[in-house]
Structures are given as structure tokens and as C-alpha cells.
C-alpha positions as CSV (number, residue, x, y, z in Angstrom):
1,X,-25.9,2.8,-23.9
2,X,-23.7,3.6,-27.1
3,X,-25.5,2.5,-30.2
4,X,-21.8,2.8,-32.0
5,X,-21.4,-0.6,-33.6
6,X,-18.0,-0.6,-34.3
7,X,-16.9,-1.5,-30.6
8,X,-17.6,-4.6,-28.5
9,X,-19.7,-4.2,-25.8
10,X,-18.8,-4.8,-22.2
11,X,-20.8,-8.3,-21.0
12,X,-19.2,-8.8,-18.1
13,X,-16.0,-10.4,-15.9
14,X,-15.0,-14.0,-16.4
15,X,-12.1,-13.8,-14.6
16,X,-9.8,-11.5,-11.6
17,X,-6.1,-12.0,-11.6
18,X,-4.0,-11.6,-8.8
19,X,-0.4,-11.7,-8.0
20,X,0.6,-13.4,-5.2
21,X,4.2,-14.4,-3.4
22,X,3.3,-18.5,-3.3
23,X,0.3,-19.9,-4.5
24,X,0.0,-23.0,-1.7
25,X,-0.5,-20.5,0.7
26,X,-3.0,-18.0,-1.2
27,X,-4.9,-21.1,-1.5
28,X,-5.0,-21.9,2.2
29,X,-5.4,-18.3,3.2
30,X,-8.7,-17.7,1.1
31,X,-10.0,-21.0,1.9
32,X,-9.4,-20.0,5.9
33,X,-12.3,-17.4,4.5
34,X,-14.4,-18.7,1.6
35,X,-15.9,-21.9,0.7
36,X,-14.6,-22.8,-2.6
37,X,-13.4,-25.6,-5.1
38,X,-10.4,-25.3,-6.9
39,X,-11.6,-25.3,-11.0
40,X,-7.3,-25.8,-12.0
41,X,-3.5,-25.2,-10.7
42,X,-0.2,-25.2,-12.1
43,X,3.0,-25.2,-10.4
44,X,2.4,-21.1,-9.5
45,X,-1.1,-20.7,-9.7
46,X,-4.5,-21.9,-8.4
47,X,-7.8,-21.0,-9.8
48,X,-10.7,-20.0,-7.3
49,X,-14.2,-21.6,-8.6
50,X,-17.1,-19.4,-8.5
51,X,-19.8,-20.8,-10.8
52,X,-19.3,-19.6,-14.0
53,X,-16.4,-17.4,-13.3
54,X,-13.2,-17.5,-11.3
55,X,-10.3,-16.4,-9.3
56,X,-6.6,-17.0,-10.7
57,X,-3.8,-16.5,-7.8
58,X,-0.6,-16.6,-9.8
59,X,3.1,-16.0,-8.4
60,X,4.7,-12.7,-8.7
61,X,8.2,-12.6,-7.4
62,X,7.1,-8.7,-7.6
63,X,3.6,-9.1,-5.5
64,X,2.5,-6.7,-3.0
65,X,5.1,-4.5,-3.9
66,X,2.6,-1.9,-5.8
67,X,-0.7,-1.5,-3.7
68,X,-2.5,1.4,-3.0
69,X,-5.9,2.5,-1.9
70,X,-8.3,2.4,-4.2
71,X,-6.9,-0.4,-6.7
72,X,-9.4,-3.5,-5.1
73,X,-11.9,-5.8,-7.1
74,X,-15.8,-6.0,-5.4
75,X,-16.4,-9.6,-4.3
76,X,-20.0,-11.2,-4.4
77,X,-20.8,-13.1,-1.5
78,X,-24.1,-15.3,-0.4
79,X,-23.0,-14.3,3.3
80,X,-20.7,-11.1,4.0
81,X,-21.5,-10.9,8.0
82,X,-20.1,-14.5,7.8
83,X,-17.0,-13.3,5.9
84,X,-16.4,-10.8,8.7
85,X,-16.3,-13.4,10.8
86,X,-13.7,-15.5,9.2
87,X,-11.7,-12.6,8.9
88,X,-11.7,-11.6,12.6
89,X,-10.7,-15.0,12.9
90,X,-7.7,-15.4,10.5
91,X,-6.7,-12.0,11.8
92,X,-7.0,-10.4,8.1
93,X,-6.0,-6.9,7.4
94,X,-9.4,-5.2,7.9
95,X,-9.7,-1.6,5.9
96,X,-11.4,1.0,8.2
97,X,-14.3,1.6,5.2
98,X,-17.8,2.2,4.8
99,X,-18.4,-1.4,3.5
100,X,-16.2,-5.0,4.6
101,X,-12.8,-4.5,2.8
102,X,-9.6,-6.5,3.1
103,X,-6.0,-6.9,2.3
104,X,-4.3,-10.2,1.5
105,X,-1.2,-11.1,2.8
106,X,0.3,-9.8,-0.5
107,X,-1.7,-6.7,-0.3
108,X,-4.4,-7.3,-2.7
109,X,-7.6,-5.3,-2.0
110,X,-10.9,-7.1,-1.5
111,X,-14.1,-5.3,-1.1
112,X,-16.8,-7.9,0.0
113,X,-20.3,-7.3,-1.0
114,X,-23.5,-9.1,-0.5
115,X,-25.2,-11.0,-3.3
116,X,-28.8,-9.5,-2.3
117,X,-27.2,-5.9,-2.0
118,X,-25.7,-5.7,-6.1
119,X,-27.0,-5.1,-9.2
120,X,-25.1,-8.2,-10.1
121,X,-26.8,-11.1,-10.9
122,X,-26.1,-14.7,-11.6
123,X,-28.6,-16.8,-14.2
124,X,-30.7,-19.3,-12.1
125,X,-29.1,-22.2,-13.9
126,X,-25.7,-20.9,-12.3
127,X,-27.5,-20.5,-9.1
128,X,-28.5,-23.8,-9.2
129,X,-25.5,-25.1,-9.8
130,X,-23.9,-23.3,-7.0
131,X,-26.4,-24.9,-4.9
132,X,-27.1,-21.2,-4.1
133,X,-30.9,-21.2,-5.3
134,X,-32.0,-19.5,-2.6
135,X,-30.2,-16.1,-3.0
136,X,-32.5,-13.4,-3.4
137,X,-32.0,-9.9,-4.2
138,X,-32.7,-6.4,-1.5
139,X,-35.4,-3.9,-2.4
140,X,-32.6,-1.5,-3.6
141,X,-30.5,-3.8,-6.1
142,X,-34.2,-4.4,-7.6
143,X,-34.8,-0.8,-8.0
144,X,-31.5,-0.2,-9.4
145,X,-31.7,-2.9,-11.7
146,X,-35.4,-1.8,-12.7
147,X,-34.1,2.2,-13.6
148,X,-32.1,0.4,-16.0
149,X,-34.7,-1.9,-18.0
150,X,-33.2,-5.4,-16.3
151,X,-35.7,-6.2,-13.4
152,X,-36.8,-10.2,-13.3
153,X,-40.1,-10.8,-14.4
């Protein structure tokens, strides 16, 4: 950690953004996979609740035409065997990978990662108000989180 105090600090990601061809049916094709509510839309996009962050699905006319394979975003999930369900079932784009990634229909990368596996944690207020209280955390994400100072109490 930098102790330069002339820069901001990185806290964390309140938002992902990604283009897609029509926003109606980037809403219908995540919510054939996840369980969300819908925080806001506009006439081309739809925001994607997750607690205290979100993702935003705006129209591109230009989407999917610049992928390539590593440019993804990690999501956190409560259940990731159950997302590898759904997407056998919607007959998603499944990337031959070490872990569960996926393409959208307009070719945006989405590695799925368990909740318990990450370093990443949500505050228990959030947690509670995901109705998610019961998330817990693997041996390893502990550990990880311990070498760096940030292990619960």
C-alpha cells in the first residue's frame, strides 16, 4: 500500500458498463440467468441491482464488434453451480476455462465466481439487505484476506 498522499486511493467498483445491441433483450437474457431487480432504465439502458452496486446495459449500435479474450469483468455470485445451470439452459456461450466464463449475446465476457471463494466482501448490512445473510466465506478467501490485515473478527 502506497503511503503517497497525493493520489486517491482505489475503494472499490460501484458500477460495470456494458454495451449492448438492445437493452429489452439484455434484460431478458440476464434475467434467463440471474435473479435480479431492475434499480433504473431509460429508453437504451437498464440497470442490473446488486445491493449496493450495479450493472448498466446500455445500447451500442457498435456492440460486440470489439471483444477479445481476456477483456471480461469477475462476477460475484451466492450460487455459481446454479449459474451453470441456467446457462446450459439458455444455451449461453460457455468459454472452455479453468473457472465458469461466459459470452453475452453481444460478446461481453463474464467470468462467474462464487461469493465464499473471493476476497471480496459485502458489509453485513448489505447482506442483509440482499436477504443474503447467510453467505459465508471458504477457508482460502479467509486466508487471503487474513495475509493482507482484513480478516473479520
Amino acid at each position: 500500500m502506497s503511503d503517497d498522499s497525493d493520489r486517491a486511493r482505489m475503494v472499490g467498483i460501484n458500477h460495470v458498463a456494458l454495451a449492448v445491441g438492445d437493452a429489452d433483450e439484455a434484460r431478458a437474457f440476464y434475467a434467463s440467468i440471474f435473479d435480479f431487480e431492475v434499480r433504473g432504465e431509460t429508453d437504451s439502458a437498464v440497470f442490473l441491482d446488486m445491493g449496493d452496486q450495479f450493472l448498466a446495459l446500455s445500447e451500442d449500435e457498435g456492440a460486440g464488434e470489439s471483444t477479445d479474450a481476456h477483456r471480461h469483468f469477475g462476477l460475484v455470485v451466492d450460487d455459481a453451480d446454479l449459474v451453470e445451470r441456467r446457462l446450459a439452459d439458455v444455451d449461453a456461450e460457455v468459454l472452455d476455462t479453468r473457472g465458469l466464463d461466459f459470452l453475452d449475446p453481444w460478446g461481453n465476457r463474464v467470468q462467474v465466481v462464487a461469493y465464499e471463494d473471493v476476497q471480496f466482501s459485502k458489509a453485513e448490512h448489505v447482506l442483509d439487505g440482499m436477504d443474503l445473510d447467510d453467505l459465508g466465506k471458504s477457508d482460502a478467501a479467509f486466508d487471503e484476506l487474513a495475509e493482507k490485515g482484513m480478516a473479520p473478527e
